[in-house]
KENU-95552 format. One record per atom (N, C-alpha, C): residue number from 0; residue in one letter; x, y, z. Coordinates in nm, 2 decimals. Last residue first. Layout:
BEGIN
i=NUM | aa=A | xx=X | yy=Y | zz=Z
...
# end
This chain:
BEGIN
i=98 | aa=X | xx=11.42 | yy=6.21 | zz=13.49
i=98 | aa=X | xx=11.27 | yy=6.20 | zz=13.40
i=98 | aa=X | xx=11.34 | yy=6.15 | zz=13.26
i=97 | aa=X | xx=11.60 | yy=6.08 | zz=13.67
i=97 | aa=X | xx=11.49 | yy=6.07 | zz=13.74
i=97 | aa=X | xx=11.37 | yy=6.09 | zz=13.56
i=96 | aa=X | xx=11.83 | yy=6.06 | zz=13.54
i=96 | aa=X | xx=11.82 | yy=5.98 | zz=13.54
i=96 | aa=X | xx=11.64 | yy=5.98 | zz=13.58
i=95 | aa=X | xx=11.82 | yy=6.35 | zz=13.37
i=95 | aa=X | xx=11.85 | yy=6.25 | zz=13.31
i=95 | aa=X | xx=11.80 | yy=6.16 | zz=13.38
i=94 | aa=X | xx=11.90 | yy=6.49 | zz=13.67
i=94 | aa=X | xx=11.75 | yy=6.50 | zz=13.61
i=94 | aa=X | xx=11.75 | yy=6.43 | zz=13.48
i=93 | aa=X | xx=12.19 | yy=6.44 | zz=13.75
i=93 | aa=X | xx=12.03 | yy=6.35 | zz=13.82
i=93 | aa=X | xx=11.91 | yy=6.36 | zz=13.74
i=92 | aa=X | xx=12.29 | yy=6.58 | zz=13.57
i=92 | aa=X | xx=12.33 | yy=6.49 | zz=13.54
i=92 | aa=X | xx=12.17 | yy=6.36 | zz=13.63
i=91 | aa=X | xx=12.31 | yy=6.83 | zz=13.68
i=91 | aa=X | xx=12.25 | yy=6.82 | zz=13.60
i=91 | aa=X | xx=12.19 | yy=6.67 | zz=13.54
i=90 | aa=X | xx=12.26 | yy=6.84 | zz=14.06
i=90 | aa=X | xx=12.37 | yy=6.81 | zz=13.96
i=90 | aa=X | xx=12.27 | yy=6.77 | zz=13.86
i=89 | aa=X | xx=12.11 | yy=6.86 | zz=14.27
i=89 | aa=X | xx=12.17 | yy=6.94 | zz=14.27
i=89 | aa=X | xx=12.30 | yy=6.92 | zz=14.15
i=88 | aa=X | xx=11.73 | yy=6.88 | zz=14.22
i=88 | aa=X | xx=11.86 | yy=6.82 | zz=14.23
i=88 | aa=X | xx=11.99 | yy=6.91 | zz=14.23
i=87 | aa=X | xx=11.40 | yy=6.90 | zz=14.31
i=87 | aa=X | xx=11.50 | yy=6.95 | zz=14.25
i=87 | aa=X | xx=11.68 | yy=6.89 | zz=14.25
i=86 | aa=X | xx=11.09 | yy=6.83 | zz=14.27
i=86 | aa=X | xx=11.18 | yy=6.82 | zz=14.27
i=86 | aa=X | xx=11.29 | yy=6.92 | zz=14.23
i=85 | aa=X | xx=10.78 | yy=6.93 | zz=14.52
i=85 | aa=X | xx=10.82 | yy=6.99 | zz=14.40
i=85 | aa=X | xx=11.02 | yy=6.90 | zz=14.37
i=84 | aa=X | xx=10.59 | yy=6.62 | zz=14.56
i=84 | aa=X | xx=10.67 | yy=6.73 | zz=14.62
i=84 | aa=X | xx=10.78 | yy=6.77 | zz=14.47
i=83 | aa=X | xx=10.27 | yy=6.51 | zz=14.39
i=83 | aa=X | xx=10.41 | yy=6.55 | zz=14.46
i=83 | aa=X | xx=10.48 | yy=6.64 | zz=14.51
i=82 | aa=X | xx=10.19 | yy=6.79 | zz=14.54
i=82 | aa=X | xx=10.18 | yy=6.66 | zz=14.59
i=82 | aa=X | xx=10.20 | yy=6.62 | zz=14.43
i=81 | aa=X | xx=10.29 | yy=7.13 | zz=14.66
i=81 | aa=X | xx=10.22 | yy=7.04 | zz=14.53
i=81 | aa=X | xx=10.25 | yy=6.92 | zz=14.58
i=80 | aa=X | xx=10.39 | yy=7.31 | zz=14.83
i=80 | aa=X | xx=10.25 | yy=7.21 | zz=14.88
i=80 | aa=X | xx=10.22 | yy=7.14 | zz=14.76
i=79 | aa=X | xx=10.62 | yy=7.45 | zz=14.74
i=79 | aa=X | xx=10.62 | yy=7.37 | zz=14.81
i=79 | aa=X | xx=10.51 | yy=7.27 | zz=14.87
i=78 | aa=X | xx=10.68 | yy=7.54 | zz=14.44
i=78 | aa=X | xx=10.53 | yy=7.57 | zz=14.50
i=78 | aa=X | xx=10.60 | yy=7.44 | zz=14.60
i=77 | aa=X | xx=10.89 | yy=7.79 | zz=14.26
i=77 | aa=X | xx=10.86 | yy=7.66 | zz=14.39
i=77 | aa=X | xx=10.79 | yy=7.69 | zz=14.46
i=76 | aa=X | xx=10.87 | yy=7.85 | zz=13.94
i=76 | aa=X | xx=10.80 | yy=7.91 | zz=14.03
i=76 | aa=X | xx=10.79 | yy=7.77 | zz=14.13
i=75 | aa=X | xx=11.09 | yy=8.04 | zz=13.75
i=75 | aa=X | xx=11.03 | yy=7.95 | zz=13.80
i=75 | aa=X | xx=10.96 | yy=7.97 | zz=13.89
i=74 | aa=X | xx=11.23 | yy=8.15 | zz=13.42
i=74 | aa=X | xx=11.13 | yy=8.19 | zz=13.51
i=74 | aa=X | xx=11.11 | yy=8.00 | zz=13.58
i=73 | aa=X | xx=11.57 | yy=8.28 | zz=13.35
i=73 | aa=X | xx=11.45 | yy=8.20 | zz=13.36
i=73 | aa=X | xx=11.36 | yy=8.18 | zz=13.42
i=72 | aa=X | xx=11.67 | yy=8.61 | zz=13.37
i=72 | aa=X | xx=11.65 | yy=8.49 | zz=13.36
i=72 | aa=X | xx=11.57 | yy=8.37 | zz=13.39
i=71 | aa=X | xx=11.53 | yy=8.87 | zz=13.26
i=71 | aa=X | xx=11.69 | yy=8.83 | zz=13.24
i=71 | aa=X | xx=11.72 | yy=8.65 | zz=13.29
i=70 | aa=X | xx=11.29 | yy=8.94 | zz=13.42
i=70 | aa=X | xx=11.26 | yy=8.92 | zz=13.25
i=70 | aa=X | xx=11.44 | yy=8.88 | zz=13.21
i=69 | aa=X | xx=11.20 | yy=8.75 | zz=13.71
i=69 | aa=X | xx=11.29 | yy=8.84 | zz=13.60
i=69 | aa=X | xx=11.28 | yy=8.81 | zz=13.46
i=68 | aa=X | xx=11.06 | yy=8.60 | zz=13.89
i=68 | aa=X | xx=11.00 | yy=8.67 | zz=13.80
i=68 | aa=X | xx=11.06 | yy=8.75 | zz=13.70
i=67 | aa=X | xx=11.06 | yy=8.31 | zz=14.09
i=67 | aa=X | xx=11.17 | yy=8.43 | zz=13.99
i=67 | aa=X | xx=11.08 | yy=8.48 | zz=13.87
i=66 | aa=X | xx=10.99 | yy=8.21 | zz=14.40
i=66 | aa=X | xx=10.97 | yy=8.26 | zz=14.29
i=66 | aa=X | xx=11.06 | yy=8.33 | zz=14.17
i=65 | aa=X | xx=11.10 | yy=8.19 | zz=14.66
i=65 | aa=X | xx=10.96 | yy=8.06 | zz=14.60
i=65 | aa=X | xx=10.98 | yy=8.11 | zz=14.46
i=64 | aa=X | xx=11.45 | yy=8.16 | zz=14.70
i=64 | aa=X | xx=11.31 | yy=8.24 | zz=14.67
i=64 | aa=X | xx=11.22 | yy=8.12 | zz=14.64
i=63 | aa=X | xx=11.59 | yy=7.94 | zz=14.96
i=63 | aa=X | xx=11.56 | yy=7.96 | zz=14.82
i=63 | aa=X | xx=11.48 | yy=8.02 | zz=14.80
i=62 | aa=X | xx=11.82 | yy=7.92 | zz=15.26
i=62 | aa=X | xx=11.68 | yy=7.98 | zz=15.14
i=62 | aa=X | xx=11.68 | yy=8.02 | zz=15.04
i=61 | aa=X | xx=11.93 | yy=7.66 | zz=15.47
i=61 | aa=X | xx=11.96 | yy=7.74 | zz=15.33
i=61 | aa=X | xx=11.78 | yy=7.82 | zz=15.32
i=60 | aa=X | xx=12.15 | yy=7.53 | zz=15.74
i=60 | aa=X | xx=12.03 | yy=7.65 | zz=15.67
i=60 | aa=X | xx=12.02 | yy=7.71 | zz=15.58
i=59 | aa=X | xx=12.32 | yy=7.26 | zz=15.79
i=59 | aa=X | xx=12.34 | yy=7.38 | zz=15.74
i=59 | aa=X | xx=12.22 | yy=7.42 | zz=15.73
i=58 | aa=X | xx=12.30 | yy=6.93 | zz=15.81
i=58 | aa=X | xx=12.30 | yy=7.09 | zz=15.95
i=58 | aa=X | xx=12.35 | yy=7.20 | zz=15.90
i=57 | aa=X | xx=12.24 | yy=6.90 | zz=15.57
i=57 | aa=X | xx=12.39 | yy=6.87 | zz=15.63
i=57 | aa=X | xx=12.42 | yy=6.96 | zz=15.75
i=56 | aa=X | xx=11.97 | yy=7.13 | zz=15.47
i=56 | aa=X | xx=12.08 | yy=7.04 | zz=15.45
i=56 | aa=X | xx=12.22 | yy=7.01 | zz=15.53
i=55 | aa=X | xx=11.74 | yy=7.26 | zz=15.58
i=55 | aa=X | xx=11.85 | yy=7.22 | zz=15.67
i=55 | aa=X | xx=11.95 | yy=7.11 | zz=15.56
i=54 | aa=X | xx=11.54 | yy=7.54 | zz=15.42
i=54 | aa=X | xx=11.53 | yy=7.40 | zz=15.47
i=54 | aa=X | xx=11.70 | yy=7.39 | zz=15.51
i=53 | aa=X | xx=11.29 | yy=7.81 | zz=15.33
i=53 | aa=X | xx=11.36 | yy=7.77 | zz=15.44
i=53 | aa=X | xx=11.42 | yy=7.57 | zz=15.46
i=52 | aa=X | xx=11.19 | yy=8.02 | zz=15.08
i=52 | aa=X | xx=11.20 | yy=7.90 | zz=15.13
i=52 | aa=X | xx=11.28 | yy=7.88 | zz=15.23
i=51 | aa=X | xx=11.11 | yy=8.39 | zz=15.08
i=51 | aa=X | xx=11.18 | yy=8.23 | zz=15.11
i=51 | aa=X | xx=11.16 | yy=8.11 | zz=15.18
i=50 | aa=X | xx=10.92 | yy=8.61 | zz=15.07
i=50 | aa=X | xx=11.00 | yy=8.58 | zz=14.99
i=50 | aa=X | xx=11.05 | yy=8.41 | zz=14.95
i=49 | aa=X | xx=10.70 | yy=8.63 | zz=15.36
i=49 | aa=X | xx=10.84 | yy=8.59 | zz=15.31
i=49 | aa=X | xx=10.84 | yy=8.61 | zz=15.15
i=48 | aa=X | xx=10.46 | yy=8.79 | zz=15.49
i=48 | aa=X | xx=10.63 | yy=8.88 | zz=15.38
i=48 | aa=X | xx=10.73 | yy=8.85 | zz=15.32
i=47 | aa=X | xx=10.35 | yy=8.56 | zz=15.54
i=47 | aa=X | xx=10.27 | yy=8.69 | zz=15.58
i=47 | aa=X | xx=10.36 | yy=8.80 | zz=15.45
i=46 | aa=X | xx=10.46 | yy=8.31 | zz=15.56
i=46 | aa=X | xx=10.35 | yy=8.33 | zz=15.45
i=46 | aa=X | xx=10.30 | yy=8.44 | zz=15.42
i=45 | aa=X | xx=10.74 | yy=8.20 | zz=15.51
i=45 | aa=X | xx=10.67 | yy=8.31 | zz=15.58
i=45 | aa=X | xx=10.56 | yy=8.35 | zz=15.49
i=44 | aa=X | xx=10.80 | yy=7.85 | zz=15.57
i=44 | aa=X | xx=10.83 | yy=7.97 | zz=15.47
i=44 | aa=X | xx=10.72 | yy=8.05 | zz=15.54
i=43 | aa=X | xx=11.02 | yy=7.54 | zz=15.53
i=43 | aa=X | xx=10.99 | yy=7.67 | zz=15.61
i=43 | aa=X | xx=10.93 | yy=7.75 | zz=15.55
i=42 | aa=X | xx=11.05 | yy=7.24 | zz=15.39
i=42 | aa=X | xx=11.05 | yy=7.35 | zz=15.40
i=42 | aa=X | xx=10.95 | yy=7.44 | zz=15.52
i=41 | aa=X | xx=11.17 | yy=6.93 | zz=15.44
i=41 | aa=X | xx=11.04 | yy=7.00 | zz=15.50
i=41 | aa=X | xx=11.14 | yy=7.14 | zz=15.49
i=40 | aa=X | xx=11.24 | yy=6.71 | zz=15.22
i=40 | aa=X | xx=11.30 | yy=6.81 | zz=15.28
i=40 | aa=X | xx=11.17 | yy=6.83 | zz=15.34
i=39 | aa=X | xx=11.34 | yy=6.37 | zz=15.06
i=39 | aa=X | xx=11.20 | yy=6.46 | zz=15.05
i=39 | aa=X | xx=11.30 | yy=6.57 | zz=15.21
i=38 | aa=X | xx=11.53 | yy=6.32 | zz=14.78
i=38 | aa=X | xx=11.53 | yy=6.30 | zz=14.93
i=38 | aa=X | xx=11.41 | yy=6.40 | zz=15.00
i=37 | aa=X | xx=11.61 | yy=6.34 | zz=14.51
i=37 | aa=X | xx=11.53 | yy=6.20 | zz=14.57
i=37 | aa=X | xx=11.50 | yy=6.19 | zz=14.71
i=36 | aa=X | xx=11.76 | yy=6.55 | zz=14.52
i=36 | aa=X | xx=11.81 | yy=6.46 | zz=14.49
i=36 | aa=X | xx=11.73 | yy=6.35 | zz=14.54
i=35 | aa=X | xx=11.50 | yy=6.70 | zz=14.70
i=35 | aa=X | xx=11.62 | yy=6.74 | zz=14.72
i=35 | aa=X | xx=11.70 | yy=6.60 | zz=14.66
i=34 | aa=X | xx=11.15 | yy=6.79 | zz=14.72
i=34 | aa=X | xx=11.26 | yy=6.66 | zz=14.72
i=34 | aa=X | xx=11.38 | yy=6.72 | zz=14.69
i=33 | aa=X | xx=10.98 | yy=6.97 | zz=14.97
i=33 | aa=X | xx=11.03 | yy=6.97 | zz=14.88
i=33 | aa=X | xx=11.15 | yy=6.84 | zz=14.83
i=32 | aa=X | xx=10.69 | yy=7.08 | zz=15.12
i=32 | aa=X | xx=10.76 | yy=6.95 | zz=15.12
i=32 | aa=X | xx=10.87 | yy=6.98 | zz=14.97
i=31 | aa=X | xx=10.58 | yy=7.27 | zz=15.38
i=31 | aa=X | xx=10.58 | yy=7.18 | zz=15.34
i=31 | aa=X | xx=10.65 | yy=7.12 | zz=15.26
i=30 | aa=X | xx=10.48 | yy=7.47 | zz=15.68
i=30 | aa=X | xx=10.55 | yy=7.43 | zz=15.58
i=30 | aa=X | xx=10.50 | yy=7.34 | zz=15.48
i=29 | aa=X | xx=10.46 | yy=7.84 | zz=15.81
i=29 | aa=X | xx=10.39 | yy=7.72 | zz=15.77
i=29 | aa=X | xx=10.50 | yy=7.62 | zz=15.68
i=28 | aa=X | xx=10.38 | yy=8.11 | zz=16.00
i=28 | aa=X | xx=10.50 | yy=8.04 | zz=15.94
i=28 | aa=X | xx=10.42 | yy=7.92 | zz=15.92
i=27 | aa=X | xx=10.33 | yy=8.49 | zz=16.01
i=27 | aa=X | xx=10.28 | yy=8.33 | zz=16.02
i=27 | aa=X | xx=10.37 | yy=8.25 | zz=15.95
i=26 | aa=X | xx=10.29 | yy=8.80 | zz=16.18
i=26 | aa=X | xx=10.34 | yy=8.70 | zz=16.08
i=26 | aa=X | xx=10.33 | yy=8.56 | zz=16.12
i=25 | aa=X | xx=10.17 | yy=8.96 | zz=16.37
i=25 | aa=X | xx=10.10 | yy=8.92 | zz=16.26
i=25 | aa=X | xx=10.21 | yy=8.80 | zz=16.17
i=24 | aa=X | xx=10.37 | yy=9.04 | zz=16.51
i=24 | aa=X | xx=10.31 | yy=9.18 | zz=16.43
i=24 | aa=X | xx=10.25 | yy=9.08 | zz=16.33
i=23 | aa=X | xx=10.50 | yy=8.73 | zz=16.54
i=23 | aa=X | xx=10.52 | yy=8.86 | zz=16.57
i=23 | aa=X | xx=10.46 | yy=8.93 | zz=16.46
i=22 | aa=X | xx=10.55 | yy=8.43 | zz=16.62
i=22 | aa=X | xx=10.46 | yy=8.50 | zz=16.51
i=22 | aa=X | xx=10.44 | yy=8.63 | zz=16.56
i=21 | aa=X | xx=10.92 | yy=8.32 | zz=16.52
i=21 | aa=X | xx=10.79 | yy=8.39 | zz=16.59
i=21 | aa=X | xx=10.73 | yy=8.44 | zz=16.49
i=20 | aa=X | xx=11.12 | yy=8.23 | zz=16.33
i=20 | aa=X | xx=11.00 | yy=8.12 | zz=16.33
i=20 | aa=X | xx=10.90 | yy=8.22 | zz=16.43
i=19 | aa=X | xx=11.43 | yy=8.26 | zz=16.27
i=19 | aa=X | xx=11.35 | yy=8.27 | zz=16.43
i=19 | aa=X | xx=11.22 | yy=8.20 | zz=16.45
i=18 | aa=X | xx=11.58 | yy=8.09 | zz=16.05
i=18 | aa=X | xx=11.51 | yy=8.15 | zz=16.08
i=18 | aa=X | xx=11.46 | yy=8.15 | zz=16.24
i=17 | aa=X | xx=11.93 | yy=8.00 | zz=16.09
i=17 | aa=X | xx=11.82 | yy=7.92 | zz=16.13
i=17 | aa=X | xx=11.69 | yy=8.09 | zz=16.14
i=16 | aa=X | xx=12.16 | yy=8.16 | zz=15.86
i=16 | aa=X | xx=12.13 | yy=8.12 | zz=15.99
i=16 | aa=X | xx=11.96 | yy=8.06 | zz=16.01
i=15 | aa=X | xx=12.25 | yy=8.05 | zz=15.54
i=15 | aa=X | xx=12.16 | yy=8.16 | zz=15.62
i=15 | aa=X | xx=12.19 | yy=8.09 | zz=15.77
i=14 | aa=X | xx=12.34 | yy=8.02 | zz=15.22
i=14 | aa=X | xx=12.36 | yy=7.97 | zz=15.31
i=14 | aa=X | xx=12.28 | yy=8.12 | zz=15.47
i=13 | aa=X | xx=12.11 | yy=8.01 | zz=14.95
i=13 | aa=X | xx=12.20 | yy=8.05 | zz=15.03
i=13 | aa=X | xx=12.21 | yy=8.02 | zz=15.11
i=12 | aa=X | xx=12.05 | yy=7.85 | zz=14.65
i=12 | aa=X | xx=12.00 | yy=7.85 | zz=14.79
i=12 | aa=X | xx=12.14 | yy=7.89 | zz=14.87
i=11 | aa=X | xx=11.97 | yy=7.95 | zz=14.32
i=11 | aa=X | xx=12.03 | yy=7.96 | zz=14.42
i=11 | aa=X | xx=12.00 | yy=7.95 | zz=14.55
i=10 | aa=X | xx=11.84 | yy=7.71 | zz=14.06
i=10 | aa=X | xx=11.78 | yy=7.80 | zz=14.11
i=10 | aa=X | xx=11.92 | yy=7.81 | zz=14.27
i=9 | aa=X | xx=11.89 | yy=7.73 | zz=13.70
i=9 | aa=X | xx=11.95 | yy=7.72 | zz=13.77
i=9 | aa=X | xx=11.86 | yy=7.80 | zz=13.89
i=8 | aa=X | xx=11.66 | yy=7.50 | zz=13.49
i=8 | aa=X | xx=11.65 | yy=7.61 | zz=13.60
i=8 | aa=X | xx=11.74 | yy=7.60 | zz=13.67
i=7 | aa=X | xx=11.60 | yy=7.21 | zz=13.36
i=7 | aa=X | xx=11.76 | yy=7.28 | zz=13.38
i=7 | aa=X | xx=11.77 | yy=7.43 | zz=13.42
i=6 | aa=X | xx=11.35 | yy=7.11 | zz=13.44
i=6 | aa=X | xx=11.36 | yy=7.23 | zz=13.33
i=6 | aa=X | xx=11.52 | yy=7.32 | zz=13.28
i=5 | aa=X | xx=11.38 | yy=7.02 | zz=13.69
i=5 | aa=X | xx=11.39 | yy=6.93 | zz=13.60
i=5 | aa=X | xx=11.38 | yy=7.01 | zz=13.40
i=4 | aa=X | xx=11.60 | yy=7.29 | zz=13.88
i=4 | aa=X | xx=11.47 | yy=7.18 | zz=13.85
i=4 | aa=X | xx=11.48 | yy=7.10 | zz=13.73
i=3 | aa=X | xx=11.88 | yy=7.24 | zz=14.09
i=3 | aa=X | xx=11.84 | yy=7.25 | zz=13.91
i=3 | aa=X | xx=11.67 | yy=7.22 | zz=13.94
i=2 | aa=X | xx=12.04 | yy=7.44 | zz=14.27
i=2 | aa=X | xx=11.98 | yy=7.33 | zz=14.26
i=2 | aa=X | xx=11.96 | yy=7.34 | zz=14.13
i=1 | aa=X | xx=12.34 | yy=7.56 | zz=14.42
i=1 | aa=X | xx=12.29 | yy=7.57 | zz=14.27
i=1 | aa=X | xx=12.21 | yy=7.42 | zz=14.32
i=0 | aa=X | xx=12.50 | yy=7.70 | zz=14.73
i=0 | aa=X | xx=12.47 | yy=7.57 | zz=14.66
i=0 | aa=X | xx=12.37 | yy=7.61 | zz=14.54
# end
């Protein structure tokens, strides 16, 4: 699935099995909040090594990096604790309507 942020960021969420969530050798799991087409999400994410976001659309499990630091494409950065909750959509055509 291809989300957009409001910056026309294409950002990738893959399809995954359900993280395990133990706190093993030290790792820690925490969440919080991302909108999805106007629809608020609870993300998953590994605070210790993760990389990824964790959330359930349509009883599917997806993860999206928190971050893209590549000098080849666009830079973003999903901060899932910002209040509001960070948006993103899945058609270009929503972020017209929302900003």
């Amino acid at each position: 699935m291809i989300l957009y942020n409001k910056n026309e960021v294409k950002i990738q969420a893959i399809k995954c099995k359900r993280p395990k969530m133990v706190e093993h050798r030290g790792r820690n799991w925490d969440q919080g909040h991302i909108a999805i087409d106007n629809e608020e999400k609870t993300v998953y994410l590994d605070t210790t090594w993760g990389f990824y976001c964790y959330f359930v659309e349509n009883g599917q499990w997806y993860k999206i990096k928190m971050f893209n630091d590549s000098f080849y494409k666009p830079h973003y950065d999903l901060d899932p604790f910002l209040v509001p909750s960070y948006d993103l959509f899945t058609k270009k055509e929503y972020i017209n309507e929302k900003y």
